[in-house]
C-alpha positions in Angstrom: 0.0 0.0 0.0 1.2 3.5 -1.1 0.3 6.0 1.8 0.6 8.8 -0.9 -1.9 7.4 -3.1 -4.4 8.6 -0.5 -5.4 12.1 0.1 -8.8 13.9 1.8 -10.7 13.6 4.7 -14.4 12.2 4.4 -17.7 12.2 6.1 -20.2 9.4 6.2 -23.2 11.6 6.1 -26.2 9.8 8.2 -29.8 10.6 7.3 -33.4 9.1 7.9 -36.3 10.0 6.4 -34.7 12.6 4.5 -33.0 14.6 7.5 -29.4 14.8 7.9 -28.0 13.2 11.7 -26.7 16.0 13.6 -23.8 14.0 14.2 -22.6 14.3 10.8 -23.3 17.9 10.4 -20.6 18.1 13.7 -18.2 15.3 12.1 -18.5 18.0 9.1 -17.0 20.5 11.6 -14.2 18.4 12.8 -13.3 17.3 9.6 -13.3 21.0 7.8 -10.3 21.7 10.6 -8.6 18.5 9.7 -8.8 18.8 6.1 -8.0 22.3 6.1 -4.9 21.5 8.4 -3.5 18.7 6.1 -4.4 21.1 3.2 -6.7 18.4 1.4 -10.5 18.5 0.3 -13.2 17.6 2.5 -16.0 15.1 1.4 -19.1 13.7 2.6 -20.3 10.4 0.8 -24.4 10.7 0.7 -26.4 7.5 0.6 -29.7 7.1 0.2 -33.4 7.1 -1.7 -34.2 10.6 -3.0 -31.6 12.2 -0.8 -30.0 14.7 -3.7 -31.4 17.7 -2.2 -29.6 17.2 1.2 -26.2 17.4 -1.0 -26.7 21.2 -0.6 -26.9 21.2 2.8 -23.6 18.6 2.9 -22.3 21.7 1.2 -23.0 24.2 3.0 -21.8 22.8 6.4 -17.9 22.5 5.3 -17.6 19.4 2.5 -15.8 20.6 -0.9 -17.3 17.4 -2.3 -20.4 15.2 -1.8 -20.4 11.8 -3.3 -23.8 10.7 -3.7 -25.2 7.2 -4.2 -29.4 7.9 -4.5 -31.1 4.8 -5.6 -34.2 2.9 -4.5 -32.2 0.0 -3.3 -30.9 2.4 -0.4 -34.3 3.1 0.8 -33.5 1.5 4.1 -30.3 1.2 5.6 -28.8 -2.2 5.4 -25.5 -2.8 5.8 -24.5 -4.9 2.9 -25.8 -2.4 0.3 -24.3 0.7 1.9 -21.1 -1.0 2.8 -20.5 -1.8 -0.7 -21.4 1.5 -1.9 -18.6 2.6 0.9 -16.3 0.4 -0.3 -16.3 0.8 -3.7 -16.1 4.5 -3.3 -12.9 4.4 -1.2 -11.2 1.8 -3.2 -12.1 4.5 -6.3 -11.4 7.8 -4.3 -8.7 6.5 -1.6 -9.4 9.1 0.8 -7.1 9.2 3.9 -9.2 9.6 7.0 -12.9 8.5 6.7 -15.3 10.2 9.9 -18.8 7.9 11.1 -21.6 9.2 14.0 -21.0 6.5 16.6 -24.5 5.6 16.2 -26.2 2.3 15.9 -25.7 2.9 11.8 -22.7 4.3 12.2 -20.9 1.8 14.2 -22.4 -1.0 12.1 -21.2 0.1 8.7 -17.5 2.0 10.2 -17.1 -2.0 11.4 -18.3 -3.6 8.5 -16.1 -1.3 5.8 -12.8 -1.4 8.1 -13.1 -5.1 8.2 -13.0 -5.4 4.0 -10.9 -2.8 3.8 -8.8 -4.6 6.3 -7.7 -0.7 7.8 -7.8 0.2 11.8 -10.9 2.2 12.9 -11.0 3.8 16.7 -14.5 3.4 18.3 -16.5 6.3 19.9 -13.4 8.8 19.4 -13.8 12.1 21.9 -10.7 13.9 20.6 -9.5 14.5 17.2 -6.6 15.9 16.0 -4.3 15.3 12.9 -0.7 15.7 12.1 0.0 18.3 9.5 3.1 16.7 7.8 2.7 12.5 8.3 -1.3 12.5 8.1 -1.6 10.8 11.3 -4.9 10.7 12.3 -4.9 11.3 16.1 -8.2 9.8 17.6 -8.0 9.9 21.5 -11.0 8.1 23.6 -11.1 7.5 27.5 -9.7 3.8 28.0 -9.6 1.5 31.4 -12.9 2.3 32.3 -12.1 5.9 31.7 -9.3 6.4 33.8 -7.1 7.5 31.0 -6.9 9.0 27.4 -5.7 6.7 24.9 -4.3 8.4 21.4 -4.5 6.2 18.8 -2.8 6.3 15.4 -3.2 3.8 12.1 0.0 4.2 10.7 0.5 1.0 8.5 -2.9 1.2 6.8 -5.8 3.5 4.5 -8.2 4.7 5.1 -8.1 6.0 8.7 -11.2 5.7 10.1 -12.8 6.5 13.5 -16.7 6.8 15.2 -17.4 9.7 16.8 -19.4 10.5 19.6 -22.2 12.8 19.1 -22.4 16.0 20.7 -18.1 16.1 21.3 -17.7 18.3 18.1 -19.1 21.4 17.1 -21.1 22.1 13.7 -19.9 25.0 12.2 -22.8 27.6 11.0 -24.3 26.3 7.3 -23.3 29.1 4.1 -25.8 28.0 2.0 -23.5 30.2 -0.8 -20.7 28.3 -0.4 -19.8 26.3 -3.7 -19.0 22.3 -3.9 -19.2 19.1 -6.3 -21.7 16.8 -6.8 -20.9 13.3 -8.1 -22.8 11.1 -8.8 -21.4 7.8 -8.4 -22.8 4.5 -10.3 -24.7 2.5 -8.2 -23.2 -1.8 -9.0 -25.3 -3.1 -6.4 -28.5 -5.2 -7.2 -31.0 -6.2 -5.1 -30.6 -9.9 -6.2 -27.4 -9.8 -4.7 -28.2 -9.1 -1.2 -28.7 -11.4 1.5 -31.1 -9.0 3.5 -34.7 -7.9 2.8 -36.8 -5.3 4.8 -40.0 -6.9 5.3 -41.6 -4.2 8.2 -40.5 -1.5 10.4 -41.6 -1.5 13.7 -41.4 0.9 15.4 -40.6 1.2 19.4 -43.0 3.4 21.8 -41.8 3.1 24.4 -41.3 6.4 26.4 -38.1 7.0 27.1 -36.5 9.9 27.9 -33.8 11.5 25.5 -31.4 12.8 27.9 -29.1 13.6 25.0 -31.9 16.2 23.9 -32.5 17.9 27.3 -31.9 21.7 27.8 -31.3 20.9 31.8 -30.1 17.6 33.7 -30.3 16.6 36.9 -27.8 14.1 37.7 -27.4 11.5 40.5 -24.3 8.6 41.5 -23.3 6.3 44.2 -23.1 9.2 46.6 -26.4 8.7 46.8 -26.5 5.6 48.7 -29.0 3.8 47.0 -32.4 3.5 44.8 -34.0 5.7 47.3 -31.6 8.6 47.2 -32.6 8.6 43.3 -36.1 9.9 44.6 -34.2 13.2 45.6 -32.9 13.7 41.7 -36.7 12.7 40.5 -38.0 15.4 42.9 -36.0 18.2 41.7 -35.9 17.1 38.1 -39.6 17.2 38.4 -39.4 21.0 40.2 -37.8 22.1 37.1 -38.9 20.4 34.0 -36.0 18.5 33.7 -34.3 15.4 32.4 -32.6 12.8 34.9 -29.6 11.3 34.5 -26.8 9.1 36.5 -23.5 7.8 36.6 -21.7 4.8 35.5 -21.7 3.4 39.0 -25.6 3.9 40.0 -26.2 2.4 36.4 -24.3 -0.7 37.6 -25.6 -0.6 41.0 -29.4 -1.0 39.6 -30.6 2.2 41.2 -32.1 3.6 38.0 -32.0 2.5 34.0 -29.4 2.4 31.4 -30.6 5.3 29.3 -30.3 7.7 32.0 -26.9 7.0 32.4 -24.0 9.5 31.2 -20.2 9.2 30.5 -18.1 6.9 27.8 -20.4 4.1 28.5 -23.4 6.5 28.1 -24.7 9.4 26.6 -22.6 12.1 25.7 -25.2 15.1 26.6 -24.6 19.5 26.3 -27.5 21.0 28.3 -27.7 24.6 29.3 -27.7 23.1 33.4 -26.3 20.1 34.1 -26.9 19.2 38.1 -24.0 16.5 39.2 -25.1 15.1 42.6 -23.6 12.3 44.3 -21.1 12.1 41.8 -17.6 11.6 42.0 -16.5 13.4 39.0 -14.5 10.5 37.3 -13.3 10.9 33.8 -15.2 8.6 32.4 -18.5 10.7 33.6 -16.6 14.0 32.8 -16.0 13.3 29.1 -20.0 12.9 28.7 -21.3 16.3 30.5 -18.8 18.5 30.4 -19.2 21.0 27.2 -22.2 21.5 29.4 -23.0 25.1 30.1 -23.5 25.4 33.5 -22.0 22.8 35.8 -23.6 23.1 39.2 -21.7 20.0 41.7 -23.1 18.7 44.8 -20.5 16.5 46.6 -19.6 15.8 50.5 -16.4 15.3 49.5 -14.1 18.3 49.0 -11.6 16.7 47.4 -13.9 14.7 45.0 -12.3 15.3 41.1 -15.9 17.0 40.0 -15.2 20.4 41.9 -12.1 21.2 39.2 -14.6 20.8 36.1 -18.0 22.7 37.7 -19.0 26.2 37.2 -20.5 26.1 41.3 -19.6 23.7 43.8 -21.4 23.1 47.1 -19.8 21.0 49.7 -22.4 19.3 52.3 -25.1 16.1 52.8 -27.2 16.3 49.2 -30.2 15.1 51.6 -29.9 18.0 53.2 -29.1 21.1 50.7 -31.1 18.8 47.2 -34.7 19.6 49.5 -33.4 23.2 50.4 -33.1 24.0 46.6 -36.3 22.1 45.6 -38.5 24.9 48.1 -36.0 27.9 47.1 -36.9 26.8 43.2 -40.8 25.9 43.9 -41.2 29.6 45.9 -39.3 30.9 42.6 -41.6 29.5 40.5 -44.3 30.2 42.0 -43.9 33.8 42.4 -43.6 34.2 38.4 -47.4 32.5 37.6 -49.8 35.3 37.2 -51.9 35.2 40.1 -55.6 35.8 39.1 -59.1 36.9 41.6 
């Protein structure tokens, strides 16, 4: 393999239904730095049914380039059909570093193509970074349970490819008159050929909250003490039209569900508030909550690691101060509704 034959940074751009994945709108971001470090083009590859009209918006977020496979026979995402599209593109294009959403799609096709491709791909990347002269791809994620950041480079192999947390990078504002190619690349697969058919979608109603979507969070760990203590986050999350969310260890613990739970392990999450009580503050809870806006920590401890990465710190018994905030914020609250009579 000649490492010079590849040049460029690329985007797998993730829709449904016709709507781009905020992810790759932010992967769009990271990449226009990398590309623009390396002094390459950046590209996003655009699969889909009836998907043309996003190119634009590809565009207009930071790619030079949109490749664009838009057929019937990638109506629904399988992986067989879009990995070969993937495939064939790089083996045509040879781009050097290739960017996925680490999203259920995303990490299913990133795995798929770096297996064929036999190349290395880093999983749910939180850093990115790139050396200007070699090309190195620099993808840093937490590693031992988050105890540690762990840079890691393909140096042997082409594409270099890493998933990407959502919510780690940061879009860049859309010029809808900025100017890019289109191509429109020849679609070989056939549906014959594929071992898959999508016979139904079904799909899930349960209610569950979307942390990852939640303008404030109020957060609870082992500090806590137990199931119980998680009645104290439920109370003030309820005060304040909020979404509730936990550490690794309370997860683990069984005190409250897996979708509530933030870090490496969880969801990464930006509210505007983010309320860490009970919580030790270890890195691999930090990495998921803190390009939040506010950071407003609750600990006992005054040595515990959270207190270096909040905004306000409060040192004391959450069972005592988490009820003295729920009556200062329900007297608040009150006082703003319009009293009538």
């Amino acid at each position: 393999m000649n490492l010079q034959d590849y040049r460029g940074v690329w985007v797998f751009i993730e829709q449904k239904n016709g709507v781009i994945a905020p992810v790759s709108l932010e992967l769009l971001g990271a990449g226009r730095k990398l590309a623009d470090k390396r002094g390459v083009p950046l590209a996003g590859i655009l699969i889909g049914d009836g998907v043309r009209p996003l190119a634009a918006d590809v565009i207009a977020y930071g790619a030079d380039t949109v490749y664009l496979y838009d057929d019937p026979i990638f109506h629904h995402y399988r992986t067989e059909s879009f990995m070969r599209a993937v495939i064939e593109a790089c083996q045509k294009h040879k781009p050097e570093i290739f960017l996925f959403g680490a999203t259920s799609t995303g990490k299913d096709l990133a795995s798929a193509v770096a297996t064929d491709l036999v190349t290395g791909l880093t999983a749910d990347t939180t850093q990115l970074d790139v050396d200007a002269e070699t090309g190195l791809l620099e993808a840093s994620r937490p590693a031992f349970g988050g105890n540690i950041m762990a840079t890691i480079l393909c140096k042997k192999d082409r594409p270099q490819m890493a998933t990407v947390r959502p919510k780690v990078m940061k879009r860049l504002a859309p010029d809808p008159k900025r100017k890019g190619e289109i191509v429109e690349e020849a679609v070989s697969v056939r549906e014959e050929d594929l071992r898959t058919k999508v016979l139904e979608i079904v799909r899930d109603t349960t209610q569950r909250v979307r942390i990852d979507e939640a303008d404030v969070i109020v957060a609870g760990g082992k500090g806590l003490g137990g199931p119980d203590g998680f009645e104290l986050i439920h109370r003030l999350a309820a005060t304040l039209g909020a979404s509730v969310g936990a550490s690794r260890d309370a997860v683990e613990a069984g005190w409250i569900e897996h979708h509530h739970q933030v870090g490496q392990t969880g969801v990464t999450v930006t509210p505007k508030i983010y309320f860490a009580i009970g919580i030790s503050g270890a890195i691999q809870h930090l990495v998921g909550m803190q390009n939040s806006g506010l950071i407003i920590a609750i600990n006992k401890d005054p040595a515990a690691p959270i207190f270096g990465s909040c905004h306000y710190g409060i040192v004391g018994d959450a069972f005592v101060i988490v009820p003295l905030l729920i009556e200062a914020f329900q007297k608040a609250l009150q006082s703003e509704v319009p009293q009538y009579g």
